[in-house]
ChimeraX commands (.cxc) that place a marker at each C-alpha (Angstrom):
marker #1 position 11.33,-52.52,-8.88 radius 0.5
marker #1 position 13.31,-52.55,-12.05 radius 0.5
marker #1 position 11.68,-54.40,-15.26 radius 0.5
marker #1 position 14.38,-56.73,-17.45 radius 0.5
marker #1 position 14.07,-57.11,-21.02 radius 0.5
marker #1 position 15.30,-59.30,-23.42 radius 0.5
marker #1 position 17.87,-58.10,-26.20 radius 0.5
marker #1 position 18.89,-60.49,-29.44 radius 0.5
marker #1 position 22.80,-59.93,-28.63 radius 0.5
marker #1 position 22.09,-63.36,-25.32 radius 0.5
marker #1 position 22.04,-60.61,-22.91 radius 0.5
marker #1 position 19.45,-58.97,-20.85 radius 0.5
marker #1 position 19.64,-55.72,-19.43 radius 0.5
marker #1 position 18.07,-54.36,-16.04 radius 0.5
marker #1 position 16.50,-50.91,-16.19 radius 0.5
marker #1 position 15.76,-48.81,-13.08 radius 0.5
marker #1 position 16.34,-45.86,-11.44 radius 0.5
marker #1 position 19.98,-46.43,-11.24 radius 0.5
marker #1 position 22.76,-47.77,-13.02 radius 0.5
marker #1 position 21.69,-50.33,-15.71 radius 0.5
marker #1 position 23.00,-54.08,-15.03 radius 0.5
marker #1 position 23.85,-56.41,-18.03 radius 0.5
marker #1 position 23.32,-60.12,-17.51 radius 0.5
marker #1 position 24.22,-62.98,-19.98 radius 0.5
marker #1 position 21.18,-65.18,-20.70 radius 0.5
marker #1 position 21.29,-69.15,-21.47 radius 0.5
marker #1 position 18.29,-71.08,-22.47 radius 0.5
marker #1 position 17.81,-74.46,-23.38 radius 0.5
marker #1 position 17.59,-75.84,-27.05 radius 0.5
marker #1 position 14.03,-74.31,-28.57 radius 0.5
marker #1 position 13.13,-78.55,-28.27 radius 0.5
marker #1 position 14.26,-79.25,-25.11 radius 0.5
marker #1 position 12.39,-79.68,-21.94 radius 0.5
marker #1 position 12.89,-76.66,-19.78 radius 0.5
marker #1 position 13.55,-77.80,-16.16 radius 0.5
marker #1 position 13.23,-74.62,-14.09 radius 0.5
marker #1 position 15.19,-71.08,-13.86 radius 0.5
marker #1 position 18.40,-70.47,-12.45 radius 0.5
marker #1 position 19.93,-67.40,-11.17 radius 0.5
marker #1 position 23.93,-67.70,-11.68 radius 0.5
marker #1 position 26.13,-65.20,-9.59 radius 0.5
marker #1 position 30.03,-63.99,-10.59 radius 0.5
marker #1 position 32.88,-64.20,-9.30 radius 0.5
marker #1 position 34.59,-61.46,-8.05 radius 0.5
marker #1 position 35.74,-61.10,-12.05 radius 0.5
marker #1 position 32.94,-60.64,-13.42 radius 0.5
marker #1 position 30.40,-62.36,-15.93 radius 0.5
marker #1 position 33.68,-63.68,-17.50 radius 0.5
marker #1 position 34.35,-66.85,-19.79 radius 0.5
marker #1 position 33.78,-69.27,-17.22 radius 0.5
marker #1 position 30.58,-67.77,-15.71 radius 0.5
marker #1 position 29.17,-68.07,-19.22 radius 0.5
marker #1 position 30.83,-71.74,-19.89 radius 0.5
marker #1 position 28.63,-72.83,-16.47 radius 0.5
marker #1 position 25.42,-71.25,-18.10 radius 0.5
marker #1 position 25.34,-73.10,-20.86 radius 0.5
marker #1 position 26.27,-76.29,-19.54 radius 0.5
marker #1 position 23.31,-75.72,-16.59 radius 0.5
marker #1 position 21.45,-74.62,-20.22 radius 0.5
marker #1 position 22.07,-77.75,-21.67 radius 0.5
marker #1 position 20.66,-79.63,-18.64 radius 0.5
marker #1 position 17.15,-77.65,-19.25 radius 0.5
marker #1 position 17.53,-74.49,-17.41 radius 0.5
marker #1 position 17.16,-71.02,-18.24 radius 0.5
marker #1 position 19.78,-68.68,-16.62 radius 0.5
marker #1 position 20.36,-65.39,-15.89 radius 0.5
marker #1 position 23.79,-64.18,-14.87 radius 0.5
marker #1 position 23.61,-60.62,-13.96 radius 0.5
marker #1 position 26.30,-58.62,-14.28 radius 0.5
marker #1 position 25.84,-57.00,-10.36 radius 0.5
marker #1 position 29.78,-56.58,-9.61 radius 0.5
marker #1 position 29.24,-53.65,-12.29 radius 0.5
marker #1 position 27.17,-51.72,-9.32 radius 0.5
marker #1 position 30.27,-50.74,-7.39 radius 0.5
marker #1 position 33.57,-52.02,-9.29 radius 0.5
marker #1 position 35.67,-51.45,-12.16 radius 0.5
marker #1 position 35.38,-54.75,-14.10 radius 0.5
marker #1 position 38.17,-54.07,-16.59 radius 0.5
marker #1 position 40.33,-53.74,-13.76 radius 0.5
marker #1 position 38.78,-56.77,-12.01 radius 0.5
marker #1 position 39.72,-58.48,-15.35 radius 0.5
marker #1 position 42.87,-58.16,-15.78 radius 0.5
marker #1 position 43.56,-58.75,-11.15 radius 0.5
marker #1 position 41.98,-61.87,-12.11 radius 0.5
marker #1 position 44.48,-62.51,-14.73 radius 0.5
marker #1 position 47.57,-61.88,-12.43 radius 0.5
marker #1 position 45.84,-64.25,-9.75 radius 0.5
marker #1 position 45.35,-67.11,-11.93 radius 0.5
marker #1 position 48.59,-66.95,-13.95 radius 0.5
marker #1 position 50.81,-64.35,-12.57 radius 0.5
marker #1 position 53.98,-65.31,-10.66 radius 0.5
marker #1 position 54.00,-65.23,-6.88 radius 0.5
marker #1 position 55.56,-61.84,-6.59 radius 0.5
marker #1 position 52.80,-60.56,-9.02 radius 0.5
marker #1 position 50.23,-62.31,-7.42 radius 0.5
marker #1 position 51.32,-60.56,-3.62 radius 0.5
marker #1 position 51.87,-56.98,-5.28 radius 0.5
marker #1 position 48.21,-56.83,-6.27 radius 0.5
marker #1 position 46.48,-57.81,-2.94 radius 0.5
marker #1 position 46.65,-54.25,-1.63 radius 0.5
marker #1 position 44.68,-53.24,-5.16 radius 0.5
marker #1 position 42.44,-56.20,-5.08 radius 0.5
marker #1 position 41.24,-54.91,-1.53 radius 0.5
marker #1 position 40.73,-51.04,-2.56 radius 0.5
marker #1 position 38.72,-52.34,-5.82 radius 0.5
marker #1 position 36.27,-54.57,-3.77 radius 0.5
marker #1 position 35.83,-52.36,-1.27 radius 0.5
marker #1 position 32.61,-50.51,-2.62 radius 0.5
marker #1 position 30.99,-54.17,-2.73 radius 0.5
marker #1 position 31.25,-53.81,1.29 radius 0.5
marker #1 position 28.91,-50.96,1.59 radius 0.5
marker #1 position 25.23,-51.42,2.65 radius 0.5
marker #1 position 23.77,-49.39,-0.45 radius 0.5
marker #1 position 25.78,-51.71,-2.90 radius 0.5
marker #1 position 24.40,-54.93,-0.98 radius 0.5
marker #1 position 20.87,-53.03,-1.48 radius 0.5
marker #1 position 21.33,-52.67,-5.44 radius 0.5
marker #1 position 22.44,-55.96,-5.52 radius 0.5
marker #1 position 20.03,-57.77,-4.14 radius 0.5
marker #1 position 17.50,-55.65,-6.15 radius 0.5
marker #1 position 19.16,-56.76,-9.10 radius 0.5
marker #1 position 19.19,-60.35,-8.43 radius 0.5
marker #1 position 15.61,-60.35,-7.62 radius 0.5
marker #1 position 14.73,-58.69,-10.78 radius 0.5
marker #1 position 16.47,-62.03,-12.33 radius 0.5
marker #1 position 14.25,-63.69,-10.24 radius 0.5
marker #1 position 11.47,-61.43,-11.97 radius 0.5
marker #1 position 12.47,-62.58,-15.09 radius 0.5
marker #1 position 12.26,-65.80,-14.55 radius 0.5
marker #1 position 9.05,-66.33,-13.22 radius 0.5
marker #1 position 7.50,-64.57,-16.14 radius 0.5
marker #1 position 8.68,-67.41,-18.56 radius 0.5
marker #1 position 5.79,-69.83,-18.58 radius 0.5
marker #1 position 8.43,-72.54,-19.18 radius 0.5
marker #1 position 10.25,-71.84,-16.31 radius 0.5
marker #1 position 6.71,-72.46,-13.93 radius 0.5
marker #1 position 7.58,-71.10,-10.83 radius 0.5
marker #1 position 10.76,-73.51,-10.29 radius 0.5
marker #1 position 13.12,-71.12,-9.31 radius 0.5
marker #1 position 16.73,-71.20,-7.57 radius 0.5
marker #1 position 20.16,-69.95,-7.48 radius 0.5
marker #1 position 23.78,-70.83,-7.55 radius 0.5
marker #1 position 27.13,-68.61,-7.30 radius 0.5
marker #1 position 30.90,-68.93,-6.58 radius 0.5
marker #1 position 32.91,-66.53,-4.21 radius 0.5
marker #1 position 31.45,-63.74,-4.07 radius 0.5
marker #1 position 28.34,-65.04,-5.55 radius 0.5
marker #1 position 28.35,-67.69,-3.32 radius 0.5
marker #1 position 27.59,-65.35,-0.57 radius 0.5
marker #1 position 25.13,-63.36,-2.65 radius 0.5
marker #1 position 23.40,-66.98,-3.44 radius 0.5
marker #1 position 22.42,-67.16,0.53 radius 0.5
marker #1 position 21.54,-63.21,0.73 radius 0.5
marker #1 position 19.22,-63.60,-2.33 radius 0.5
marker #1 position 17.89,-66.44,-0.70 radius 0.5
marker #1 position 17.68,-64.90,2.94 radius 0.5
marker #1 position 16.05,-61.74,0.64 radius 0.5
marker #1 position 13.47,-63.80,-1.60 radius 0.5
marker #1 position 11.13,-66.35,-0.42 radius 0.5
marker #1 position 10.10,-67.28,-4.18 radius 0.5
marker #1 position 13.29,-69.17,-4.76 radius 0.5
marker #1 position 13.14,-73.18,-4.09 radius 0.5
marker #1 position 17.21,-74.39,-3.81 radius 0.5
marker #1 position 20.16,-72.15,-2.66 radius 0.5
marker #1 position 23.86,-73.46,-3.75 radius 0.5
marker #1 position 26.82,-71.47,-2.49 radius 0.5
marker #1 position 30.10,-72.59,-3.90 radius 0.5
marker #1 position 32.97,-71.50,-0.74 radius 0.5
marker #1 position 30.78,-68.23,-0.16 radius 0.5
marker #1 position 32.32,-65.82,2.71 radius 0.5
marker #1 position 30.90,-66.35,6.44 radius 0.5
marker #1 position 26.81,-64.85,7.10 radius 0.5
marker #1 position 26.07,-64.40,10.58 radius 0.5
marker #1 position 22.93,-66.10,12.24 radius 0.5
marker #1 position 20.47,-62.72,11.83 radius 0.5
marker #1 position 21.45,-62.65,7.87 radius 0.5
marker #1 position 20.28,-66.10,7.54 radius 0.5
marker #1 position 17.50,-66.35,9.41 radius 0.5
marker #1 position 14.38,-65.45,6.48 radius 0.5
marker #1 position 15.92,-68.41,4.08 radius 0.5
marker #1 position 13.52,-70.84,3.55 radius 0.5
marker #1 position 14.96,-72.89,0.62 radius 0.5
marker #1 position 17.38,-76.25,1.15 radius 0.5
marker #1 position 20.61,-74.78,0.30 radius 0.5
marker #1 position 24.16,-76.68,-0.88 radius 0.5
marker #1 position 27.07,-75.54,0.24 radius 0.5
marker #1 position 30.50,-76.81,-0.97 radius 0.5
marker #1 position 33.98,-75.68,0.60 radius 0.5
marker #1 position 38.10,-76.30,0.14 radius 0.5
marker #1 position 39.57,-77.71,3.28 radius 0.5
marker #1 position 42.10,-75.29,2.54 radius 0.5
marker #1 position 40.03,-72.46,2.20 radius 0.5
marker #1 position 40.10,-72.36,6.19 radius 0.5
marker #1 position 38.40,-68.99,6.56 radius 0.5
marker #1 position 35.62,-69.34,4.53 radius 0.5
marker #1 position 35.21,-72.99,5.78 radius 0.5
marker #1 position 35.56,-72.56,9.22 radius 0.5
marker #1 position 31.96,-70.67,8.57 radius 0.5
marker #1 position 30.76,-73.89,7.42 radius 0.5
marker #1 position 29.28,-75.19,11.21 radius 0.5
marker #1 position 27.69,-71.78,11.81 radius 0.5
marker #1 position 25.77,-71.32,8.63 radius 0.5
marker #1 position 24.72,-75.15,9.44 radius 0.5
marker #1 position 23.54,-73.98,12.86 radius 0.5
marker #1 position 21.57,-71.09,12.07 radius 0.5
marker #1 position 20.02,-72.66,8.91 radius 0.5
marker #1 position 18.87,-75.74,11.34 radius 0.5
marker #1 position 17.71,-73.25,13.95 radius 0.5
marker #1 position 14.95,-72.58,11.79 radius 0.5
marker #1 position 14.27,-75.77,9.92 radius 0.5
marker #1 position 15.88,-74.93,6.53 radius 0.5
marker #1 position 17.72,-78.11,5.07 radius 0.5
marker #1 position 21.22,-77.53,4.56 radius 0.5
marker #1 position 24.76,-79.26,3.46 radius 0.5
marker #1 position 27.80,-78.62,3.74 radius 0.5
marker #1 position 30.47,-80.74,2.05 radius 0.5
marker #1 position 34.12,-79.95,2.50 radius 0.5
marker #1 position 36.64,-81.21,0.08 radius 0.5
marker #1 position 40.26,-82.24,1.18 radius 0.5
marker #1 position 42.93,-81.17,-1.08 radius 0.5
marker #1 position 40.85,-78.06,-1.94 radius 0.5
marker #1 position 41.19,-74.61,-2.23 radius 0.5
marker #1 position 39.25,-71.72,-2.42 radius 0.5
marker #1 position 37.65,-71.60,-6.28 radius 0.5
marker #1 position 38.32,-75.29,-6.90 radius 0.5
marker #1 position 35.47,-75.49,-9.12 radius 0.5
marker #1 position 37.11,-72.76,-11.69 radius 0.5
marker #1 position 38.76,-74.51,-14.75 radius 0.5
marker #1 position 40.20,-71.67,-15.99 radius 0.5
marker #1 position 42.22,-71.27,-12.78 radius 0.5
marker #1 position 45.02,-73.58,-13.31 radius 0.5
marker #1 position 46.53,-72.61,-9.46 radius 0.5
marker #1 position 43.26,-73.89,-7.83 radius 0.5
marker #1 position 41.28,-75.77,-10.05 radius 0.5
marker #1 position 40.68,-79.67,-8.49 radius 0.5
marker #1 position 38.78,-81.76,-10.99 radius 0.5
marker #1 position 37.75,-84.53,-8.77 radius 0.5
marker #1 position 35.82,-82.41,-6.15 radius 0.5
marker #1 position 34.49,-79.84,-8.95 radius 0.5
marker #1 position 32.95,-82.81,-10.80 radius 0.5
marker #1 position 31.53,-84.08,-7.31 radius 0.5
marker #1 position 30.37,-81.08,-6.58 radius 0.5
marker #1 position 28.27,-80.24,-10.08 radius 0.5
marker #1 position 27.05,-83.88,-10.13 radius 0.5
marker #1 position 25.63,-83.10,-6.51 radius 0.5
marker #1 position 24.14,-80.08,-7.60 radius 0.5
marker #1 position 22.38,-81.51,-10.41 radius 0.5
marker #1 position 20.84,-83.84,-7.80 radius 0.5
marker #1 position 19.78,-81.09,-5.79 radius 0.5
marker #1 position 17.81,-78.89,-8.95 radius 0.5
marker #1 position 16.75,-81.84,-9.46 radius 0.5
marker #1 position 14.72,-82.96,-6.14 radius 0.5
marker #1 position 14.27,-79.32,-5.63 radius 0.5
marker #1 position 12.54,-77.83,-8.92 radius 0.5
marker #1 position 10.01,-79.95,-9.24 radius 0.5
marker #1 position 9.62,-81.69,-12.65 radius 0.5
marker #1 position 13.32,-81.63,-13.09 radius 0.5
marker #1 position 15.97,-83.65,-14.02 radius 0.5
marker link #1:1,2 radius 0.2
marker link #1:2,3 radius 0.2
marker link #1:3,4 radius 0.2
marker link #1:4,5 radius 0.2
marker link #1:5,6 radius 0.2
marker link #1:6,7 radius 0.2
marker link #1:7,8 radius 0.2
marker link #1:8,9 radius 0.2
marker link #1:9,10 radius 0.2
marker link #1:10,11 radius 0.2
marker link #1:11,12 radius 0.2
marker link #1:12,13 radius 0.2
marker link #1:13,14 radius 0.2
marker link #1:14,15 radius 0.2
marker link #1:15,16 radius 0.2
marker link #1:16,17 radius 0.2
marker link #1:17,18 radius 0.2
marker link #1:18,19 radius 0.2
marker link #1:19,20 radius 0.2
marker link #1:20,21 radius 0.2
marker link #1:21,22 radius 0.2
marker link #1:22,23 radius 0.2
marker link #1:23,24 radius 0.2
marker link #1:24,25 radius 0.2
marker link #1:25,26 radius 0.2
marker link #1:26,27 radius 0.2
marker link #1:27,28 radius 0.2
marker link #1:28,29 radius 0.2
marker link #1:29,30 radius 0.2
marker link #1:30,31 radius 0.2
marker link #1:31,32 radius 0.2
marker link #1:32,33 radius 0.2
marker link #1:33,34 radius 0.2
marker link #1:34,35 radius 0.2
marker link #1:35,36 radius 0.2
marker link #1:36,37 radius 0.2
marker link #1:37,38 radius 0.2
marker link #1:38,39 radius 0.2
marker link #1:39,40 radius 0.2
marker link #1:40,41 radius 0.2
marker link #1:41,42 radius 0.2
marker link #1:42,43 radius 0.2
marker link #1:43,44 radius 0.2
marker link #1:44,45 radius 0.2
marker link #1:45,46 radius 0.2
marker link #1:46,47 radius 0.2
marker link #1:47,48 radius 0.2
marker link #1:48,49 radius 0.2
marker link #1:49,50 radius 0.2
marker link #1:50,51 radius 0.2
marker link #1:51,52 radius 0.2
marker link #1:52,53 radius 0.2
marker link #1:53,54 radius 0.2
marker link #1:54,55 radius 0.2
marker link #1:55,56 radius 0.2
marker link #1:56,57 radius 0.2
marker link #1:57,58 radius 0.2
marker link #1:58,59 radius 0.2
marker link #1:59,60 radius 0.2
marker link #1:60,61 radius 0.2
marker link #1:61,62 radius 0.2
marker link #1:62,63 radius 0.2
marker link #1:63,64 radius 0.2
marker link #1:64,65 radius 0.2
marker link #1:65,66 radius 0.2
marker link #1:66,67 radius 0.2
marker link #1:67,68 radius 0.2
marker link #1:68,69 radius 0.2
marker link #1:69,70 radius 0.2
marker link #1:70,71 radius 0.2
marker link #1:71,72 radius 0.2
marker link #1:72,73 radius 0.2
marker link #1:73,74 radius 0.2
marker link #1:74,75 radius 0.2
marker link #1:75,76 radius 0.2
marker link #1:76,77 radius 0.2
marker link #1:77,78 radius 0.2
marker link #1:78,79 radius 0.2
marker link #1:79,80 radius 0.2
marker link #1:80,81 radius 0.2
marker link #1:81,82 radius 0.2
marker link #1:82,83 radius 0.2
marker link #1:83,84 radius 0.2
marker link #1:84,85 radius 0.2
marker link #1:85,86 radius 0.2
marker link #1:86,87 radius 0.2
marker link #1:87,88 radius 0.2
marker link #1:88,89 radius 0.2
marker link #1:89,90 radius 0.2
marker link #1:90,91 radius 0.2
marker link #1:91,92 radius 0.2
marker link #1:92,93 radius 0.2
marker link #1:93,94 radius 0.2
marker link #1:94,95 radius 0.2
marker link #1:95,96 radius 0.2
marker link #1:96,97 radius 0.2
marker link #1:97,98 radius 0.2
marker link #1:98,99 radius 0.2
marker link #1:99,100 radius 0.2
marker link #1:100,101 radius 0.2
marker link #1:101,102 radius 0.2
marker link #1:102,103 radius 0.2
marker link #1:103,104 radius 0.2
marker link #1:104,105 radius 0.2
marker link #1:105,106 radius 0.2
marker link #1:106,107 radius 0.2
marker link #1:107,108 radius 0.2
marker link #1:108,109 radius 0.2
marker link #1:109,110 radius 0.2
marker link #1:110,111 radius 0.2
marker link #1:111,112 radius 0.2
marker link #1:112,113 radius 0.2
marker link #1:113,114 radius 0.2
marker link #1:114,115 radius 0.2
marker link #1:115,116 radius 0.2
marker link #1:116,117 radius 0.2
marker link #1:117,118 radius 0.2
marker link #1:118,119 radius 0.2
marker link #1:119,120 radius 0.2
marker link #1:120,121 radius 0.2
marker link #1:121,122 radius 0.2
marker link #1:122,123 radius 0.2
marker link #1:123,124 radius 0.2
marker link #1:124,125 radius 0.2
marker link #1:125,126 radius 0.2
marker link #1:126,127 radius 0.2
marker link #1:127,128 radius 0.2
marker link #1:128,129 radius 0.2
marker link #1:129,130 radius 0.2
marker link #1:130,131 radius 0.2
marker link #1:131,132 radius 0.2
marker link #1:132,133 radius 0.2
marker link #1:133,134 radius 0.2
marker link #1:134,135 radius 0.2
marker link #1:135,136 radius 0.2
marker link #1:136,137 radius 0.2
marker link #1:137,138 radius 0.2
marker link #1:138,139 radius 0.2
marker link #1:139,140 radius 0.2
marker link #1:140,141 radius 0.2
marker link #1:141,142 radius 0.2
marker link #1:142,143 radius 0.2
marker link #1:143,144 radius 0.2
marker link #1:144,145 radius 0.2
marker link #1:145,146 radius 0.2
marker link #1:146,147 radius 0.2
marker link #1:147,148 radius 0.2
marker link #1:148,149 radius 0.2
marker link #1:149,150 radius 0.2
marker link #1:150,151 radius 0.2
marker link #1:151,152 radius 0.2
marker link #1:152,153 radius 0.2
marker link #1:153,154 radius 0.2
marker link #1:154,155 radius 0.2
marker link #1:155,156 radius 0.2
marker link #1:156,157 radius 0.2
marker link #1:157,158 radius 0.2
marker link #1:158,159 radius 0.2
marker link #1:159,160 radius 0.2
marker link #1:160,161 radius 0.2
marker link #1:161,162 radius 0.2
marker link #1:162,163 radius 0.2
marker link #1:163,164 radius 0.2
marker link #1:164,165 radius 0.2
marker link #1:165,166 radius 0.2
marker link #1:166,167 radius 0.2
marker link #1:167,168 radius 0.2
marker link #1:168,169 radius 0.2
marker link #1:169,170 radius 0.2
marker link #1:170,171 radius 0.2
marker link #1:171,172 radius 0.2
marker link #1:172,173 radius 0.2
marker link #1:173,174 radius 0.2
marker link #1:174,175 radius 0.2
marker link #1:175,176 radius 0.2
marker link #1:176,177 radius 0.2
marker link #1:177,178 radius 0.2
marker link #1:178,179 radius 0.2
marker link #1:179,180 radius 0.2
marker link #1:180,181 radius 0.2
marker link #1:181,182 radius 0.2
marker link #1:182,183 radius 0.2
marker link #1:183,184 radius 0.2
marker link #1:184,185 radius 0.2
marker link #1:185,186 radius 0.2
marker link #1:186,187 radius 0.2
marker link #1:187,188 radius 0.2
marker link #1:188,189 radius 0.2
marker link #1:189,190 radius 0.2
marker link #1:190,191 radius 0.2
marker link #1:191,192 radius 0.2
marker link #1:192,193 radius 0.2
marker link #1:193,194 radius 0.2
marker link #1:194,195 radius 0.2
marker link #1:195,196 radius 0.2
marker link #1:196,197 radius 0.2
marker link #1:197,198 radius 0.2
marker link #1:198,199 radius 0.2
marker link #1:199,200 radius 0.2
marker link #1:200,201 radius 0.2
marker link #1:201,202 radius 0.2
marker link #1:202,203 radius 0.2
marker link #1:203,204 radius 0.2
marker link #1:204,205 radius 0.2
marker link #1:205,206 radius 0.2
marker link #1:206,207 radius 0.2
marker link #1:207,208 radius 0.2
marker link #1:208,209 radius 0.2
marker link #1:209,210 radius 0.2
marker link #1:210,211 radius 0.2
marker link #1:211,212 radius 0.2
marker link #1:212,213 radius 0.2
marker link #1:213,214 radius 0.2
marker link #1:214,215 radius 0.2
marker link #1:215,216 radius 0.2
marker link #1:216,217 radius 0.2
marker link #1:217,218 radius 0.2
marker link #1:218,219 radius 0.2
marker link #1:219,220 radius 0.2
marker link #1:220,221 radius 0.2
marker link #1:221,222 radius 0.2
marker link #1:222,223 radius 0.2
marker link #1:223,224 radius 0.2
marker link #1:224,225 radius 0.2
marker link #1:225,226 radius 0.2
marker link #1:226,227 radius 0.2
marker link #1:227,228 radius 0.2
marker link #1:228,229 radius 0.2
marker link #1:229,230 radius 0.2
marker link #1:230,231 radius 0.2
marker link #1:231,232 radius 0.2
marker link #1:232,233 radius 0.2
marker link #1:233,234 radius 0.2
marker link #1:234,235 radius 0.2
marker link #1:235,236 radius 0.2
marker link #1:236,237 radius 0.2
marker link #1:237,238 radius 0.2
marker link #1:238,239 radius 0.2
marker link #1:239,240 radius 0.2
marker link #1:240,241 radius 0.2
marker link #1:241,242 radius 0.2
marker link #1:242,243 radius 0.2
marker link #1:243,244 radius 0.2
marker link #1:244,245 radius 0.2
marker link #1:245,246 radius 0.2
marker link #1:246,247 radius 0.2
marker link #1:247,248 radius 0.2
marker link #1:248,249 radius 0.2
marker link #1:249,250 radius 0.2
marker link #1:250,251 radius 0.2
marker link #1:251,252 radius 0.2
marker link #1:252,253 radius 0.2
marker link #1:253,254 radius 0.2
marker link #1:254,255 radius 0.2
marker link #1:255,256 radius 0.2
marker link #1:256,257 radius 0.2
marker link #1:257,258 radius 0.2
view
């Protein structure tokens, strides 16, 4: 198992065998009550300006958490970057001529040994986290997209972790879900009718084997409705709903939290 240490630059960086992973670091203020670790997963853009603006503000609310930089394992995040760009503020006809792209870049992410160094990663986090006496053993994780799916295989891969929430994460069948044994949170667009439609089937297979789960689906909502910096699907009402429910749930789910 790869070891993570701490740099001064608020990064951390995750040594193994392989290739090294970067991850941003937040922490609460140095006189603040520390409420419990929190593993935060990417977007499919990367540990970009709004993955860091959501660490600090789950910072400010007394967590520590680690954002590791896992998309790096199989995908060219400059690229990713600048696709990202296009999506949120291109034009239509930009937006269409760079799906074919988008789907050759992610591809890698698809493979079994990428899902492997992934989850390795994200469980060194996890690592990390326990060995900060201030964090005592509360542990849990959040992620959007991309990382919302990677928020139920970390915790389908890690029995350590105590609350699971998966911002409109892609469909998990019944066999990949059946070792979680945190609540988890699960918010969705109405629109997003793919990834929703998964909704009832991750509910099933969760309640199959006694793990607490919701699943709230927003009207009027997209896929990434939470991202601010997404002007095309940003929707403050439900991404306010949806942190203050999440703060509830750390809350009753770290014990000693908020």
């Amino acid at each position: 198992m790869p070891t993570i240490e701490l740099t001064s630059d608020n990064t951390t960086t995750t040594n193994g065998t392989g290739q090294a992973v970067t991850a941003w670091l937040a922490e609460p203020a140095p006189d603040a009550p520390v409420r419990g670790g929190l593993v935060l997963i990417e977007e499919v853009w990367g540990v970009n300006d709004h993955i860091t603006d959501v660490a600090g503000r789950l910072a400010a609310e007394g967590y520590v958490v680690i954002a590791p930089e896992i998309l790096a394992l199989g995908v060219d995040l400059e690229e990713a970057a600048e696709l990202g760009r296009i999506r949120s503020h291109g034009t239509d006809e930009e937006r269409h001529a760079i799906q074919p792209r988008f789907r050759e870049l992610l591809a890698p992410t698809r493979s079994p040994e990428f899902a492997r160094a992934a989850t390795a990663a994200l469980r060194t986090a996890v690592d990390r986290l326990l060995s900060d006496s201030r964090v005592d053993g509360r542990v849990g994780v959040l992620g959007f997209c991309f990382g919302g799916t990677y928020s139920l295989a970390l915790a389908a891969a890690d029995d350590r972790l105590r609350a699971a929430v998966s911002w409109y994460g892609a469909p998990m069948d019944a066999d990949q879900l059946r070792t979680v044994t945190c609540p988890v949170l699960a918010f969705y667009g109405e629109e997003d009718e793919q990834v929703t439609a998964s909704r009832p089937q991750v509910e099933e297979a969760l309640g199959a084997i006694g793990v607490p789960f919701e699943g709230i689906v927003y009207p009027e909502a997209g896929h990434a409705f939470f991202n601010d910096t997404n002007p095309l699907a940003y929707r403050a009402e439900p991404a306010a709903d949806s942190w203050r429910r999440t703060l509830d749930f750390l809350a009753a789910n770290l014990p000693g939290g908020r």
